[in-house]
C-alpha positions as CSV (number, residue, x, y, z in Angstrom):
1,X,-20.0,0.0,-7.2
2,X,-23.3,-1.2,-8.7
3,X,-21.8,-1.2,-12.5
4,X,-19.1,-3.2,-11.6
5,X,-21.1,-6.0,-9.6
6,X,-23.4,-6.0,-12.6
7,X,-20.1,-6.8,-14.4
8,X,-19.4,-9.6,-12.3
9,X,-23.2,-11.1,-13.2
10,X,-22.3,-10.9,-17.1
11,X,-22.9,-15.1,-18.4
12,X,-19.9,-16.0,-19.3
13,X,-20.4,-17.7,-23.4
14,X,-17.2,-19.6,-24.5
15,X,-15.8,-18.4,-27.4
16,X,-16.0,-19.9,-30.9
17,X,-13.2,-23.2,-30.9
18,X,-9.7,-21.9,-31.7
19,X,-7.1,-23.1,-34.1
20,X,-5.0,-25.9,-33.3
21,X,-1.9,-23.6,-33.5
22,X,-4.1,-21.2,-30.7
23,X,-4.5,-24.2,-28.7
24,X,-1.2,-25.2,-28.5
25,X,0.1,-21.2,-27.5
26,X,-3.0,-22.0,-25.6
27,X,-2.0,-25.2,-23.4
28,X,1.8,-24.0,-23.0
29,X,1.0,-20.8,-21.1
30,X,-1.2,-22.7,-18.8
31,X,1.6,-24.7,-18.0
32,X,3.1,-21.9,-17.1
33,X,0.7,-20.2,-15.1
34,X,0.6,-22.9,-12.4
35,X,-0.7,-23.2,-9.5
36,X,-4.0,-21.2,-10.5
37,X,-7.5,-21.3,-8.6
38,X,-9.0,-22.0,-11.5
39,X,-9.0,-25.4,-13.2
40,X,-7.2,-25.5,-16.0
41,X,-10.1,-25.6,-18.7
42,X,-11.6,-22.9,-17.0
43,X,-8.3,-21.0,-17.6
44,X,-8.4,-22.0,-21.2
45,X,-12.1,-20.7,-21.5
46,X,-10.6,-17.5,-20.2
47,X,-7.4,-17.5,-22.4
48,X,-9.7,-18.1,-25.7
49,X,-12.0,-15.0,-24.6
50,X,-8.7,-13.0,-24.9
51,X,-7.7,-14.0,-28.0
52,X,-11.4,-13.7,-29.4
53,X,-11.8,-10.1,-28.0
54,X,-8.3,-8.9,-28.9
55,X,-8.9,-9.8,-32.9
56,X,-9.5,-6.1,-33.9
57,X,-6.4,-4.8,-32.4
58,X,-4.0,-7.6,-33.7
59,X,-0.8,-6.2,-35.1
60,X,-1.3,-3.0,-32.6
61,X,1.9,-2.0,-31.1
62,X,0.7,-0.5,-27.1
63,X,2.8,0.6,-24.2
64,X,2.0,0.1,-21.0
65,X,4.4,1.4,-17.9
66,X,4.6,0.5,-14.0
67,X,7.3,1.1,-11.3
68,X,10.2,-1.4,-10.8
69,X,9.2,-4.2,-8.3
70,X,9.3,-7.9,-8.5
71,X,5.9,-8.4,-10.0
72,X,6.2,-6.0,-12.4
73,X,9.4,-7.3,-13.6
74,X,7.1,-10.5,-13.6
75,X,4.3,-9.3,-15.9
76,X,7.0,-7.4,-18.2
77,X,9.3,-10.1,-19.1
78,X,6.8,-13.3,-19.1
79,X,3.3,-11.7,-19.0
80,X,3.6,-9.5,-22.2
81,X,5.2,-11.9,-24.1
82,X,2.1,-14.4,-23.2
83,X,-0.3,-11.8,-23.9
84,X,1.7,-10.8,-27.2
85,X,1.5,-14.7,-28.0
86,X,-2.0,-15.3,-27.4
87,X,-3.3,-12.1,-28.6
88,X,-1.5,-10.8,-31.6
89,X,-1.0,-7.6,-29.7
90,X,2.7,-6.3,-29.1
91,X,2.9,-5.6,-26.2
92,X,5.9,-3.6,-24.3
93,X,5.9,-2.8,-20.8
94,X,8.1,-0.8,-19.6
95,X,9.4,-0.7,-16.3
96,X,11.0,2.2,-14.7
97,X,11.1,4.5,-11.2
98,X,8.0,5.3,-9.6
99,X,9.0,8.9,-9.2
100,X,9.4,8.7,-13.2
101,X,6.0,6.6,-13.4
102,X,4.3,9.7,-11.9
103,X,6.3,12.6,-13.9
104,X,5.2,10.4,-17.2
105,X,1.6,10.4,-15.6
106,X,1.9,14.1,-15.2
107,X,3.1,14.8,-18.7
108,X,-0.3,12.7,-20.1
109,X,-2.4,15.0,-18.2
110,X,-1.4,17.9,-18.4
111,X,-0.3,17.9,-22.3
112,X,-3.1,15.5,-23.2
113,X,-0.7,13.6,-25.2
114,X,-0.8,10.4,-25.4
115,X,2.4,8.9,-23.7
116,X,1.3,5.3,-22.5
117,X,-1.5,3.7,-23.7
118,X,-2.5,2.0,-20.0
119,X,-0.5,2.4,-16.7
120,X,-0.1,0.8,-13.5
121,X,0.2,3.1,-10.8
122,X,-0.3,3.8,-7.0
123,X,-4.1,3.9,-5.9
124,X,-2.2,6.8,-3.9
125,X,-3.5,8.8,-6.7
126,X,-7.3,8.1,-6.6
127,X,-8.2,11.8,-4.8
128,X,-6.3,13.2,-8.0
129,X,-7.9,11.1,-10.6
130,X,-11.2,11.5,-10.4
131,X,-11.0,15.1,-9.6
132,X,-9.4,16.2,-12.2
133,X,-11.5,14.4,-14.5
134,X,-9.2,12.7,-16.7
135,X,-9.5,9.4,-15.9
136,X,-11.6,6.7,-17.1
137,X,-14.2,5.4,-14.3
138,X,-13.3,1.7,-14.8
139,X,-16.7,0.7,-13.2
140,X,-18.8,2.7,-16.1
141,X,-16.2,1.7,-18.9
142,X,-16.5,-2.1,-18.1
143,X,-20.5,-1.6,-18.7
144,X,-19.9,1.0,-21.4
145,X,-17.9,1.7,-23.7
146,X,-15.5,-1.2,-22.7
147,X,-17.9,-4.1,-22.2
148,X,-16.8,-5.7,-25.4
149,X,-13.5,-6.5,-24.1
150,X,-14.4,-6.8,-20.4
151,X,-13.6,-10.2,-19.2
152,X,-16.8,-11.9,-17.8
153,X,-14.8,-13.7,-15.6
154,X,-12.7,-10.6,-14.3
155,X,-14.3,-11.1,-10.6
156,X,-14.1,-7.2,-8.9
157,X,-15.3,-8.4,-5.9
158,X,-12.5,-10.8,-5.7
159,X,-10.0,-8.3,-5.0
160,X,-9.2,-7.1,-1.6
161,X,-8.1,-3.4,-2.5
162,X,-11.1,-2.5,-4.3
163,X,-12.2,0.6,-2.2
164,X,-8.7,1.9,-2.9
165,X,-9.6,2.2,-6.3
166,X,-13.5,4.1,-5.3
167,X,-13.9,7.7,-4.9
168,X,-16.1,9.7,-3.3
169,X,-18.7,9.2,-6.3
170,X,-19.2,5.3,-6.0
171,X,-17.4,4.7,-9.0
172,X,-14.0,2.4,-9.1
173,X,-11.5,4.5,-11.5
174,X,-8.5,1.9,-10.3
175,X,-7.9,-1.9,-9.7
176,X,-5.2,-3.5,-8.0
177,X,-2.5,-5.1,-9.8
178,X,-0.4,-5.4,-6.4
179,X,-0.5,-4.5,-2.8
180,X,2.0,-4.8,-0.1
181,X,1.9,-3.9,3.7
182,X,3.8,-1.8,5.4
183,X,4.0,-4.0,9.1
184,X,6.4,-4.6,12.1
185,X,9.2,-7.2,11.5
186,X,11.3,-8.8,14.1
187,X,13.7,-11.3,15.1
188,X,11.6,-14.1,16.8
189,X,14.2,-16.6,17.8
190,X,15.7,-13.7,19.7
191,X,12.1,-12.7,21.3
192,X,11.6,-16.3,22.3
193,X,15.1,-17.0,23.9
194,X,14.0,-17.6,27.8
195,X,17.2,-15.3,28.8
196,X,16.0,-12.3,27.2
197,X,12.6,-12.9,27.9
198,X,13.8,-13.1,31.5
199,X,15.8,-9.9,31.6
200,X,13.3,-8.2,30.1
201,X,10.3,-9.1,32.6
202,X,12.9,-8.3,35.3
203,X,13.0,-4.7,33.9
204,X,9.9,-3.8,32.7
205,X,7.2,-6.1,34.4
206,X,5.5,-7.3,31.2
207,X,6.1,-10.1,28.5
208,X,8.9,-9.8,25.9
209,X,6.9,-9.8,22.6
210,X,5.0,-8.3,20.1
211,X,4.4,-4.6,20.4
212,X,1.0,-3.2,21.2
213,X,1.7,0.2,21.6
214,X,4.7,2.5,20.7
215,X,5.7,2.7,24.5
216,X,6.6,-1.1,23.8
217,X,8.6,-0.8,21.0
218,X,10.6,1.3,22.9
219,X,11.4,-0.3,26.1
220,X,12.6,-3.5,23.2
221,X,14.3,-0.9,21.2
222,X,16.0,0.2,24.3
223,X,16.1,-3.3,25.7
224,X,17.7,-4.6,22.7
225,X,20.2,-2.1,21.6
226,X,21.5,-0.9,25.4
227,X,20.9,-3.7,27.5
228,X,21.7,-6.9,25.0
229,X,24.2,-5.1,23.4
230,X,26.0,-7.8,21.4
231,X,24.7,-11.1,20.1
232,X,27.5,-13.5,19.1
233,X,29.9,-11.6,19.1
234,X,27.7,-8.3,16.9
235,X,26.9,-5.6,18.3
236,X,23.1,-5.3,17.5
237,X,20.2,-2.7,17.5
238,X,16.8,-2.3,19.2
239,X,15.4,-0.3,15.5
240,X,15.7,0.5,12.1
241,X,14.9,3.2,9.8
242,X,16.5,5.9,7.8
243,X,16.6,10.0,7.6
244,X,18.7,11.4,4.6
245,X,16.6,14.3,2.4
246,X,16.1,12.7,0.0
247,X,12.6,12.5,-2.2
248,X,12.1,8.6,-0.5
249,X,11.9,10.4,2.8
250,X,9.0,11.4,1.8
251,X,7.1,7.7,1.5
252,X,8.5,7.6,5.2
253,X,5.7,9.6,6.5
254,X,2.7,9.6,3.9
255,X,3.2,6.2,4.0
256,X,1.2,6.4,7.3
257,X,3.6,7.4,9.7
258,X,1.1,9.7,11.2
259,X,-1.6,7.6,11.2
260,X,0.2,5.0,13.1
261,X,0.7,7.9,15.9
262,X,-2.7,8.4,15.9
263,X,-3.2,11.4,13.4
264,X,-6.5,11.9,12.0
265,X,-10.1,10.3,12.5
266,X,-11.5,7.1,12.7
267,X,-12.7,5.2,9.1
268,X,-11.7,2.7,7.1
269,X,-9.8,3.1,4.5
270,X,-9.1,6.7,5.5
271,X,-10.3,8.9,8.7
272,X,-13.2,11.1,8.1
273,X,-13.3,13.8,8.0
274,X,-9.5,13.9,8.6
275,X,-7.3,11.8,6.9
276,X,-3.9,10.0,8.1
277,X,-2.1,13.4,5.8
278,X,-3.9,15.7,8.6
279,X,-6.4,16.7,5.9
280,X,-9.8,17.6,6.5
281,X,-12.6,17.1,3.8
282,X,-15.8,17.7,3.9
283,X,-18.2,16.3,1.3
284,X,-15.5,15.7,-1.5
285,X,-14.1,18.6,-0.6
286,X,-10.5,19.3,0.9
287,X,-10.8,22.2,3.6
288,X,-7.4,22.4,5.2
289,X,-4.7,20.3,6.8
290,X,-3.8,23.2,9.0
291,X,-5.3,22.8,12.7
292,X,-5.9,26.3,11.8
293,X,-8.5,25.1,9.3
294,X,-9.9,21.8,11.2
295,X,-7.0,20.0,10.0
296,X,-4.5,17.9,11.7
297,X,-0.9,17.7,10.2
298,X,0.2,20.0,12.3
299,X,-1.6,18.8,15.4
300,X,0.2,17.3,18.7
301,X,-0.1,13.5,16.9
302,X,1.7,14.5,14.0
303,X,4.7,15.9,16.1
304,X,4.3,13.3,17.9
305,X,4.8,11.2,15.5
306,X,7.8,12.9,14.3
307,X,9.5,13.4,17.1
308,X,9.6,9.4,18.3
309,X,10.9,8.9,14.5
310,X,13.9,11.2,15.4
311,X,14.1,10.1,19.0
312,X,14.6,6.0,18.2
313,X,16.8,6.8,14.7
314,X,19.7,9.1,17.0
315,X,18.9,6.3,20.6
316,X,18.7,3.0,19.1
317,X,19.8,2.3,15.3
318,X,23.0,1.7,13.1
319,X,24.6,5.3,13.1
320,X,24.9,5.0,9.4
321,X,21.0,5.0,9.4
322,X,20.4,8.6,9.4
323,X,22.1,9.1,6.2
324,X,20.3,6.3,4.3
325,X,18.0,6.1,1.8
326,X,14.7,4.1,1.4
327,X,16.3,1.8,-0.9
328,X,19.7,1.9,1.1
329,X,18.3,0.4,4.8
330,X,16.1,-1.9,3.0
331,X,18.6,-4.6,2.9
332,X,20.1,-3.8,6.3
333,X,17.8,-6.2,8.9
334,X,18.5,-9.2,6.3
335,X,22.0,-8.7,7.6
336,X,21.4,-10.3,10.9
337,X,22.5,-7.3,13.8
338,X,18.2,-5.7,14.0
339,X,15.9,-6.9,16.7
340,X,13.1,-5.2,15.2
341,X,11.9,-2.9,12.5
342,X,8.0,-0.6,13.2
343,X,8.5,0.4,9.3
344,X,8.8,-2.4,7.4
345,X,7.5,-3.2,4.0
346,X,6.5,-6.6,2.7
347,X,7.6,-6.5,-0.8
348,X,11.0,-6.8,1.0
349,X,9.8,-10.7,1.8
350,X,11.6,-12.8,-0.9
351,X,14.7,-10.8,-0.4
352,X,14.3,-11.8,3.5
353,X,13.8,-16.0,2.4
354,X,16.9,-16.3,0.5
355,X,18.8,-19.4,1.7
356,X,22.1,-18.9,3.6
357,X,21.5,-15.1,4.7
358,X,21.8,-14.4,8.3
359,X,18.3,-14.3,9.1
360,X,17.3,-17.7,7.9
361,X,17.3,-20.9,9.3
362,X,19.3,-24.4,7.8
363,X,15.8,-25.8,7.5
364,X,14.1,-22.7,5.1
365,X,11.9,-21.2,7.5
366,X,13.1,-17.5,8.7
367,X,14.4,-16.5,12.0
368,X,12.4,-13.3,11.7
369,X,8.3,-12.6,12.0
370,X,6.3,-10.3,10.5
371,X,3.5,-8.6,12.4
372,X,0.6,-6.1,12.5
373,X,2.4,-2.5,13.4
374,X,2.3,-1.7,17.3
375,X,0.1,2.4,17.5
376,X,1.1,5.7,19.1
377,X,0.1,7.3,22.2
378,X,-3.4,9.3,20.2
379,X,-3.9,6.2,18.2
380,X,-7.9,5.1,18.9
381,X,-9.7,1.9,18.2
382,X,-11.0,2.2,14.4
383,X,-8.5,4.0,12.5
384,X,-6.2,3.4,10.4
385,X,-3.2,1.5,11.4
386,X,-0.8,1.2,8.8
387,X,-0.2,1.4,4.7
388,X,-0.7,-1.1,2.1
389,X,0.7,-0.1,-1.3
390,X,-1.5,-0.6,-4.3
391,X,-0.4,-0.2,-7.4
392,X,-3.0,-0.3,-9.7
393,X,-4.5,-0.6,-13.4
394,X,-5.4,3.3,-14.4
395,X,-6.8,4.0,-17.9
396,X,-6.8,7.9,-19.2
397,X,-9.5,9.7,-21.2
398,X,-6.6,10.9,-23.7
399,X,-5.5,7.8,-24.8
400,X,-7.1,7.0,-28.3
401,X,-10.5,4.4,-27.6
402,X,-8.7,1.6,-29.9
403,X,-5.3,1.7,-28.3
404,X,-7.7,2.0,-24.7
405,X,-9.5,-1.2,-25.5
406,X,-6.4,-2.9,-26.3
407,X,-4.3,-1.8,-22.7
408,X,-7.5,-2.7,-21.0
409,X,-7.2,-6.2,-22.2
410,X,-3.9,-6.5,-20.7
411,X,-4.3,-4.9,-17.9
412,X,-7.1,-7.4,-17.2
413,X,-4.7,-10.3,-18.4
414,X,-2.2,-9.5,-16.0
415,X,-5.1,-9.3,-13.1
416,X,-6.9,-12.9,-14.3
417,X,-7.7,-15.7,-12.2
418,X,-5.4,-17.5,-15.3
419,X,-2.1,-15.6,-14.0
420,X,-2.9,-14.2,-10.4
421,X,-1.9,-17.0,-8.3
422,X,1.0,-17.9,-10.1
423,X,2.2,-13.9,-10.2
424,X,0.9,-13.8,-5.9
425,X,4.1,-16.7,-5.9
426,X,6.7,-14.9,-8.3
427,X,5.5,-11.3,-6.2
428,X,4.0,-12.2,-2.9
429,X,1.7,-9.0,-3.2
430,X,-1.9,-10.5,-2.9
431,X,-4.6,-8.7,-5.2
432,X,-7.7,-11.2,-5.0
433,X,-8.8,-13.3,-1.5
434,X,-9.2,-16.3,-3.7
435,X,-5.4,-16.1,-4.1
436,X,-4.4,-15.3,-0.4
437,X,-6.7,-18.5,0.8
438,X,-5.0,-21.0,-1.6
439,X,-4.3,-24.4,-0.5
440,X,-0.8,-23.9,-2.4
441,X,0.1,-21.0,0.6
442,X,-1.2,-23.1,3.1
443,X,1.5,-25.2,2.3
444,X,4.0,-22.4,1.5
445,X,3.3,-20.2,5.1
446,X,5.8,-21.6,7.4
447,X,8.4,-20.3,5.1
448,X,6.9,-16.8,4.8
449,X,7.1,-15.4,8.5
450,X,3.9,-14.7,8.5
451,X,3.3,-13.0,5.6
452,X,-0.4,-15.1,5.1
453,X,-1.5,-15.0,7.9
454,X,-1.6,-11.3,8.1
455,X,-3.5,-11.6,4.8
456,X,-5.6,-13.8,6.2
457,X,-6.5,-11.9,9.2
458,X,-9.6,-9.5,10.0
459,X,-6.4,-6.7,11.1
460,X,-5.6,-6.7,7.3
461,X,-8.3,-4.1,6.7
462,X,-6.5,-1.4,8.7
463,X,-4.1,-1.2,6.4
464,X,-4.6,1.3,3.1
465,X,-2.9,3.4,0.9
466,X,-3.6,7.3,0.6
467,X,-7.0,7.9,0.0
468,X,-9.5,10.4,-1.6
469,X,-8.8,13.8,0.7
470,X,-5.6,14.4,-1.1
471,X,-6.7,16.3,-4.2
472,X,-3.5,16.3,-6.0
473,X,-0.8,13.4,-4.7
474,X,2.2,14.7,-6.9
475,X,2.1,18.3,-5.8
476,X,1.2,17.1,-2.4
477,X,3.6,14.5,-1.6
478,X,6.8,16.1,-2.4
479,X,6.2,18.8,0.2
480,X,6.5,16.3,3.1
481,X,10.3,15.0,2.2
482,X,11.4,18.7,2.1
483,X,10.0,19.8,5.4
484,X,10.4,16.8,7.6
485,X,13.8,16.3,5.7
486,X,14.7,19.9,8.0
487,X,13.3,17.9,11.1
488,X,15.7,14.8,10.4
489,X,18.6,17.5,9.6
490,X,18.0,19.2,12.9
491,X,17.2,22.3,10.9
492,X,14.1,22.9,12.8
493,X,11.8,21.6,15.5
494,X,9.7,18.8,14.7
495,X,7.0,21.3,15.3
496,X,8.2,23.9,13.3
497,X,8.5,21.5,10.7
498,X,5.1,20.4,10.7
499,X,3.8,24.0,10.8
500,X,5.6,24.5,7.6
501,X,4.0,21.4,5.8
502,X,0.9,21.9,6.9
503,X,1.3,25.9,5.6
504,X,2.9,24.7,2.3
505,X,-0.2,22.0,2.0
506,X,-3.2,24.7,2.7
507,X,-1.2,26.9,0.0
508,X,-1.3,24.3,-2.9
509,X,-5.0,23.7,-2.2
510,X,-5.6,27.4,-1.9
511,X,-3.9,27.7,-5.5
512,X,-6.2,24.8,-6.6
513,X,-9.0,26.4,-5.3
514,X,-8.5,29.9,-7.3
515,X,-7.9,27.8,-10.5
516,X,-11.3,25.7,-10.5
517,X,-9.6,23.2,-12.2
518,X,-10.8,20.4,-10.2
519,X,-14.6,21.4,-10.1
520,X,-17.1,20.7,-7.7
521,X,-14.9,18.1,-5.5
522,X,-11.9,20.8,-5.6
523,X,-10.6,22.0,-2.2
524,X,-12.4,25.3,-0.8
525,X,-10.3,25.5,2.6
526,X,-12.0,26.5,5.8
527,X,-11.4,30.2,7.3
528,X,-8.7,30.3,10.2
529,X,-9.7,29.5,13.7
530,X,-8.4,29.0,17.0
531,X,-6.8,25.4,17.4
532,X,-8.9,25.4,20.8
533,X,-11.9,26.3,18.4
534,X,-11.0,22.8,16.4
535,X,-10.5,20.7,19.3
536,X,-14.1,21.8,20.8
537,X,-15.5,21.2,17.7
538,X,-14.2,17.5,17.3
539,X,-14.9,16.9,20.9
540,X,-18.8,18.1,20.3
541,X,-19.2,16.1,16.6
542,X,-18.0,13.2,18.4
543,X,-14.7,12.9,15.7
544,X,-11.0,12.6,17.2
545,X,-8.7,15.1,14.7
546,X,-7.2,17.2,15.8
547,X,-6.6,16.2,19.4
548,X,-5.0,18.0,22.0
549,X,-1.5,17.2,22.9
550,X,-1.8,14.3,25.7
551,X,-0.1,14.5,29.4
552,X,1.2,11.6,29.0
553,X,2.6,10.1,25.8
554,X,4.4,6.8,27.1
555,X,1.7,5.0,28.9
556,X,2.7,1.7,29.8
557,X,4.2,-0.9,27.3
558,X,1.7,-3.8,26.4
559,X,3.1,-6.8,24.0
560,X,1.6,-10.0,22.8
561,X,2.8,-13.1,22.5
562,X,2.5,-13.7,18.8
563,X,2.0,-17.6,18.1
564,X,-1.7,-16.1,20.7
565,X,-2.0,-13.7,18.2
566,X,-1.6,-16.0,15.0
567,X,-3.8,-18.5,16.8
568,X,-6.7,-16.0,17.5
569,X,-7.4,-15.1,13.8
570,X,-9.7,-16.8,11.7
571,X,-8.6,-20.0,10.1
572,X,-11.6,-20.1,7.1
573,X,-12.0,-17.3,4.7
574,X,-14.9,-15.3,5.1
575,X,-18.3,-15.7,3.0
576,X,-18.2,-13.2,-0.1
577,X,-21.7,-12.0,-1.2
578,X,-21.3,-13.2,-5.3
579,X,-23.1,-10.9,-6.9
580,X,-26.7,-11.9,-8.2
């Protein structure tokens, strides 16, 4: 990431006074874009470099295109119209489906079309951008060709997802326009009641309370839904989650599922040499998810994993769950009859602080917590614990340079120190530390279950998107809904299932192999072996995936009390090396 931090070192030279009708577009979006860590003639400095470096492409008519969330729906309807004001640029951003975000993405790429002229999507992608070689390295365009309208006060190293955006070559080919966790929610005026933290002591001989360990989140699912039963009156439930086949069942489980078993290595953002998908890679290369071929997605974690996932949906959540859909059992713990939720997303959080819903107090602070995700049974100190979304600023090669210069100044717009606190309130999906450690969500905490402190905390760093092993995320990905889909069916065995994702995975990259198409960081899968041949080998090399399956995979439950563990994380943000 040297480019970039020599980015970060450009001197920043005000630009030449603006008119007094600039000034006053100038001084109204300011207003607008309050709070902001930066004072406000700082943000003016920064607003005047846009409209100085966006003077060739005034009049230009670009399209830019993200997936529909909160912030997005943020940056379309007041971002690009302040942009469009300031610039001279008209700007439309489309919002649409993520599935339809990466079809459109496809389309660009494969056709070499022009379809959008920038685009905002999952870091998810990063092992299928720069492999296929048509994508823009953002950390040699910002030094290159697009130093003229890089923003000297841009700040990479101010945002916390930035290695979701590096590949295996050092270079950053995406930046984070939004990130949210995927973490443990759960009803803590329940968890602190003295009755149930009695009955629950009496039973299983440890603390009701956070969730260390799968084997905890179990005895409380059980706890919850069998021995509580009914809460005023409700009948209530010790889990959530959802299981029709349907393409969102897929996010289910490459959203980290396995991972959170304790699939795959150790590393940060992903395990090396085997990923939280089960793949294996070796150099940039992809060798196999198959424990056949080193890999682990169909290892004794990974059916693990999925065989809890079925166990709790059918023992201890709403019947109705199993035939739900993503965006169907989101809404269903703000209803007031969960205990807690393992999979649980925080872009859900201002949906979950309305005022009068069930799980909100008179006052405005929630009745529910958020917390870092309890790990499985194979799950070892230094991996990967969980996903953070990150959708994120992606520039193509096929896009004309002019119409490329003029998305990049958007893209950068809606990234700026100017709008990024401001947009962190409207979104609550934190792209820069300087954001997360504002004085303005100091104040604004209480009333976000613990949203910022998790931000805050040193345990945010085990949370990260898909990384660089998966070589093409589209093909890829829509394997998993349609064989775990037969596991959550009952169609087949949750190893069976497993077998046939990690045989449909090794096929794809063995197609991608033949076709050369993604060069020298292309997959080149490893011959078959004997799975006890793979789990010497990671025993020798001193690596975990794949493990053999354990004797035991409930050891005992361990909890913490979470106002300890809120207490125990740092309360100053840490020192950032500014570049020289």
């Amino acid at each position: 990431m040297s480019s970039a931090a020599a980015l970060i070192a450009v001197s920043f030279a005000v630009s030449a006074p603006v008119r007094a009708a600039d000034d006053a577009v100038i001084q109204k979006w300011i207003a607008e874009f309050q709070p902001s860590t930066l004072s406000k003639e700082d943000q003016k400095k920064e607003l005047e470099w846009f409209a100085k470096a966006a003077e060739p492409f005034k009049g230009m008519e670009i399209n830019v295109v993200s997936e529909t969330i909160t912030t997005h729906e943020y940056e379309s309807q007041t971002l690009a119209k302040a942009f469009s004001e300031l610039t001279g640029i008209k700007l439309k951003h489309d919002i649409i489906q993520e599935g339809d975000v990466v079809e459109k993405l496809q389309t660009q790429m494969q056709s070499g079309k022009n379809v959008y002229d920038g685009w905002i999507n999952d870091s998810d992608l990063i092992g299928t951008h720069f492999r296929y070689g048509q994508t823009i390295a953002l950390s040699d365009y910002m030094t290159g060709e697009g130093k003229d309208v890089t923003d000297p006060m841009l700040d990479v190293n101010d945002f916390i997802g930035k290695s979701f955006g590096t590949a295996p070559d050092g270079k950053l080919y995406q930046l984070p326009d939004q990130q949210f966790a995927n973490l443990y929610w759960f009803r803590y005026d329940w968890f602190t009641n003295p009755d149930y933290k009695a009955k629950f002591k009496a039973k299983y001989g440890y603390e009701l309370g956070v969730p260390v360990n799968w084997s905890a989140y179990e005895d409380i699912a059980e706890f919850f839904t069998n021995d509580i039963k009914e809460i005023n009156g409700v009948k209530v439930y010790g889990h959530m989650d959802y299981g029709k086949k349907d393409p969102s069942l897929g996010w289910r489980f490459t959203d980290a599922w396995l991972s959170m078993a304790g699939n795959g290595d150790k590393g940060i953002p992903n395990g090396l040499p085997v990923d939280e998908w089960g793949i294996r890679m070796e150099g940039c290369r992809p060798v196999g998810s198959s424990v056949e071929r080193g890999g682990d997605t169909n290892g004794p974690a990974a059916v693990y994993s999925i065989t809890k996932y079925l166990e709790w949906m059918k023992k201890y959540a709403p019947p109705q769950a199993q035939g739900m859909t993503f965006s169907e059992s989101g809404p269903v713990p703000a209803q007031g009859n969960i205990a807690q939720q393992m999979f649980w997303y925080t872009a859900f959080t201002a949906d979950m602080v309305k005022p009068g819903i069930a799980v909100m107090n008179a006052d405005g602070t929630p009745k529910w917590r958020m917390a870092p995700s309890p790990h499985g049974a194979y799950w070892k100190e230094g991996m990967k614990l969980g996903y953070q979304d990150a959708g994120s600023v992606t520039l193509l090669k096929s896009t004309p340079a002019d119409r490329r210069k003029a998305a990049w100044l958007y893209l950068q717009f809606i990234v700026s120190k100017t709008v990024s606190l401001k947009k962190s309130h409207v979104g609550l999906t934190f792209i820069r530390e300087s954001d997360i450690w504002d004085k303005s969500f100091t104040e604004r905490a209480p009333k976000l279950g613990g949203l910022i402190e998790f931000y805050r905390s040193p345990a945010r760093v085990q949370w990260t998107p898909t990384g660089n092993n998966v070589p093409d995320y589209p093909k890829l990905a829509q394997l998993w809904w349609q064989n775990i889909g037969d596991a959550s069916s009952g169609a087949k065995t949750p190893q069976a299932a497993m077998d046939s994702l990690a045989a449909a995975q090794d096929s794809v990259m063995e197609r991608l192999e033949k076709s050369g198409v993604q060069g020298a960081c292309g997959p080149k899968l490893h011959k078959k072996e004997s799975a006890e041949y793979w789990y010497a080998k990671a025993q020798k090399d001193g690596t975990i995936a794949p493990q053999r399956k354990l004797a035991n995979e409930k050891p005992k439950g361990e909890t913490v009390d979470y106002d300890t563990l809120i207490k125990s994380w740092p309360a100053q943000p840490p020192k950032r090396a500014e570049a020289k």
